[in-house]
C-alpha positions in Angstrom: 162.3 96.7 33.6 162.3 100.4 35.1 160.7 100.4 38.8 157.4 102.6 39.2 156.6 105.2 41.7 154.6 103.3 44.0 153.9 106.3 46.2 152.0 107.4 43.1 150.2 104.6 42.3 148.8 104.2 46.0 147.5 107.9 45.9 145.3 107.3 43.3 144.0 104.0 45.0 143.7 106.1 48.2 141.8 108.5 45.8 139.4 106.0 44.5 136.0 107.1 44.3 133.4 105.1 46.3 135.7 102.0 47.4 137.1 101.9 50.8 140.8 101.4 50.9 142.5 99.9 54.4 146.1 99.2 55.3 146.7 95.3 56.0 149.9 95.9 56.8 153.9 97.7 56.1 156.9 95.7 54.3 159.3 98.1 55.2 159.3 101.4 53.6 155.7 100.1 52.1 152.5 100.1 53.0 150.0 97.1 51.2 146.4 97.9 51.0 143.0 96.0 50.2 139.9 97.6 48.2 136.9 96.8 49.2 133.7 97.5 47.4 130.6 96.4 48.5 129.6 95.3 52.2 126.5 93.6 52.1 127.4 90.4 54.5 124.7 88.5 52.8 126.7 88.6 49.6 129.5 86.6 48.6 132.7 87.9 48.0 135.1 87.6 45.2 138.8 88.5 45.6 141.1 90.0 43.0 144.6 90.3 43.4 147.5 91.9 41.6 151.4 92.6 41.2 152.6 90.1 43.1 155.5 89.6 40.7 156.9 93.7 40.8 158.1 93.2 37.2 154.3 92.6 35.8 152.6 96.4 35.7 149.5 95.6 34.0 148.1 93.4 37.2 148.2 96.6 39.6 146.8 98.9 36.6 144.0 96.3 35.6 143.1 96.2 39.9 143.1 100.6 39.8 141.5 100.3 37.1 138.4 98.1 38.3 138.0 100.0 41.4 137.9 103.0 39.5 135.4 102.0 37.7 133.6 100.4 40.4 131.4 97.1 40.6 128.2 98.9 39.2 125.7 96.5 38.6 127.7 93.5 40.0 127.6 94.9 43.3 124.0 93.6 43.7 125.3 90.2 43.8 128.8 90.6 45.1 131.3 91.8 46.9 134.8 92.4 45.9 138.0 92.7 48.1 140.7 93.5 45.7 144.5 93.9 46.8 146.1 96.1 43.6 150.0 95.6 44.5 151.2 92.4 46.8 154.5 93.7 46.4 155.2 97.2 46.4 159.5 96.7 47.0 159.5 94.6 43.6 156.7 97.4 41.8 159.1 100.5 43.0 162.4 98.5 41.6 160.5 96.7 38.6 162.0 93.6 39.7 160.1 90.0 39.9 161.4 89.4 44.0 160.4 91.2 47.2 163.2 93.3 49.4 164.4 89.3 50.3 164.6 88.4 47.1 162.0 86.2 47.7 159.7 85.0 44.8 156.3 85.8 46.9 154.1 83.2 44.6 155.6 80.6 46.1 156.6 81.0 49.5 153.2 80.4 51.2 154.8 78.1 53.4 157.7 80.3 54.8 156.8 82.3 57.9 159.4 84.8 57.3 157.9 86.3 54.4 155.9 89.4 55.5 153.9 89.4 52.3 153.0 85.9 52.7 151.8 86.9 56.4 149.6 89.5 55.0 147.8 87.3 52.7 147.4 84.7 55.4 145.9 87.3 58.0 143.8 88.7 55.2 142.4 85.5 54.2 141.9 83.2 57.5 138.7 81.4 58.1 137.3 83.0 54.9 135.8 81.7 51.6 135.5 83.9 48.2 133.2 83.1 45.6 135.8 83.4 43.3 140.0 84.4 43.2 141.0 86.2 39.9 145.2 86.6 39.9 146.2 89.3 37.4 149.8 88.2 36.2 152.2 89.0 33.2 154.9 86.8 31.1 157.8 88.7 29.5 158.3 85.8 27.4 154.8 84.7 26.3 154.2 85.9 22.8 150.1 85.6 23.6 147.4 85.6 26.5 146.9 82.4 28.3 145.4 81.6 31.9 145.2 78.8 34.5 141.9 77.4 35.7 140.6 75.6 38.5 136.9 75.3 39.4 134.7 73.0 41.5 131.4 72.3 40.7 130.5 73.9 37.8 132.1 74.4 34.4 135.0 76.2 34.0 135.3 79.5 31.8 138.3 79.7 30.6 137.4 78.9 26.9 134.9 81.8 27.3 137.8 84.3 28.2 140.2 83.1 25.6 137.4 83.8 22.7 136.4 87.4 24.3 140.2 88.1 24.7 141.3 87.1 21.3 139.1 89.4 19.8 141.9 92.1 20.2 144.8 90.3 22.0 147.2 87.1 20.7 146.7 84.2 22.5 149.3 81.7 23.3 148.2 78.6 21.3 151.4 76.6 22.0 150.8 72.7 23.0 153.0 73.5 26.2 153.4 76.6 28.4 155.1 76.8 31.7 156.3 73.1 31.2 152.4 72.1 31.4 149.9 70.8 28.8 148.2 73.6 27.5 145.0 73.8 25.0 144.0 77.1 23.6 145.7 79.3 25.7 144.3 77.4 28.7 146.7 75.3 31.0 145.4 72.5 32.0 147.0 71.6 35.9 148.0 67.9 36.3 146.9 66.3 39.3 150.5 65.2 40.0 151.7 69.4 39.2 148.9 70.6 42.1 150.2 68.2 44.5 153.7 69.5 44.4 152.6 73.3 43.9 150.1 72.3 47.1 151.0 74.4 49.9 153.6 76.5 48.2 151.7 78.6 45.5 149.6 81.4 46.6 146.8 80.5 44.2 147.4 76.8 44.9 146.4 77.7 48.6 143.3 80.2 48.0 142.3 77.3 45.6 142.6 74.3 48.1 141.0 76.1 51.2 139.4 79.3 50.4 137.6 78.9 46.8 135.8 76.8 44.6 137.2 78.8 41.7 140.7 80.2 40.6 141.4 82.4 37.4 145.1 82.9 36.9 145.2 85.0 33.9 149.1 85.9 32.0 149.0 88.9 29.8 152.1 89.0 27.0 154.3 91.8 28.5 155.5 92.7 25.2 152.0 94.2 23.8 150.9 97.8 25.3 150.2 98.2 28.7 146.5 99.2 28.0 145.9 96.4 26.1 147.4 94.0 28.4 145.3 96.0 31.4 142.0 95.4 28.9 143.0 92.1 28.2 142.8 91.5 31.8 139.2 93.6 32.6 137.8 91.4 29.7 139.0 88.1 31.7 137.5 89.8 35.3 134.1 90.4 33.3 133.9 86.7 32.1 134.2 85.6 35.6 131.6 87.8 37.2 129.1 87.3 34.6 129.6 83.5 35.6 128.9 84.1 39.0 125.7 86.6 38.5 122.3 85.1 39.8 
């Protein structure tokens, strides 16, 4: 895949309307930046993040493309701290890998990984009502997610029936090497405890949320219909969240 202008893509999230946008910190040539919308402390917050994998566009245009928008309504009951593009290096070469050639997903353990450090800085001592994790799969021929939610009832079924309403889903009995049902994977207990630690959204899931959305768009559809796919997943979530 052909790399993107990154310096493009963070002038129009330093250009959003209404949203405040902050440097967390530079990997190299490339600065990362949070969103944040809302800043009522007695609200929760939810935490969005995209392009972590640099190869998977639609995450970073689905995260521009919420903040543009802006929380509206939502922001009566929430906060959200979004992060549109985890990895710039792998966004400006359309590669999966950081500058190390390091798949950032799973490298939460490794110190070395200034991505990794970002993410830890940016989340310490903090809990989000909610992580959504915009990702894409070259290879899926549909939409599918991961889900893992304490508490209350999970959505996923909810997302699958408003996304399949314009997008394939993924129906196959096994995706990713992991039982799968409509679209949703379904985590083994044995899986999470070897993904514990390692995985980004393993982490956020085991200390900093009771609820993890990992949604996979089909890279082979049209980017805006991958980026609406993944708005229509975001919209599930909040609604589930909403007094």
């Amino acid at each position: 895949m052909a790399g993107q202008s990154y310096a493009d893509f963070m002038e129009r999230v330093l250009a959003l309307p209404g949203a405040q946008a902050r440097e967390l910190g530079q990997v190299g040539e490339y600065p990362i930046y949070a969103v944040e919308q809302g800043n009522d402390p007695q609200r929760p917050t939810a935490l969005i993040t995209g392009g972590t994998h640099g190869d998977e566009p639609a995450g970073p245009a689905a995260v521009l493309e919420f903040c543009r928008q802006g929380g509206g309504a939502w922001l009566e009951a929430l906060n959200f701290l979004a992060i549109p593009c985890l990895n710039p290096h792998g966004y400006a070469h359309g590669i999966r890998h950081n500058g190390q050639d390091v798949d950032i997903n799973w490298a939460y353990k490794r110190d070395d990984v200034p991505e990794i450090q970002i993410v830890r800085q940016l989340v310490a001592g903090r809990r989000f009502e909610f992580v959504m994790d915009f990702h894409e799969d070259w290879e899926s021929p549909g939409f599918y997610l991961y889900e893992l939610r304490r508490g209350s009832d999970p959505v996923g079924a909810r997302i699958m029936e408003k996304v399949s309403c314009f997008l394939p889903l993924n129906t196959q009995s096994v995706i990713e090497g992991q039982p799968a049902w409509g679209g949703i994977i379904i985590p083994t207990a044995e899986k999470h405890e070897e993904l514990r630690g390692e995985g980004i959204p393993v982490v956020l899931y085991d200390h900093h949320t009771d609820h993890l959305v990992v949604t996979e768009t089909p890279t082979i559809l049209p980017l805006e219909e991958r980026v609406r796919a993944q708005l229509a997943a975001l919209e599930v979530v909040v609604e589930a969240h909403l007094p």
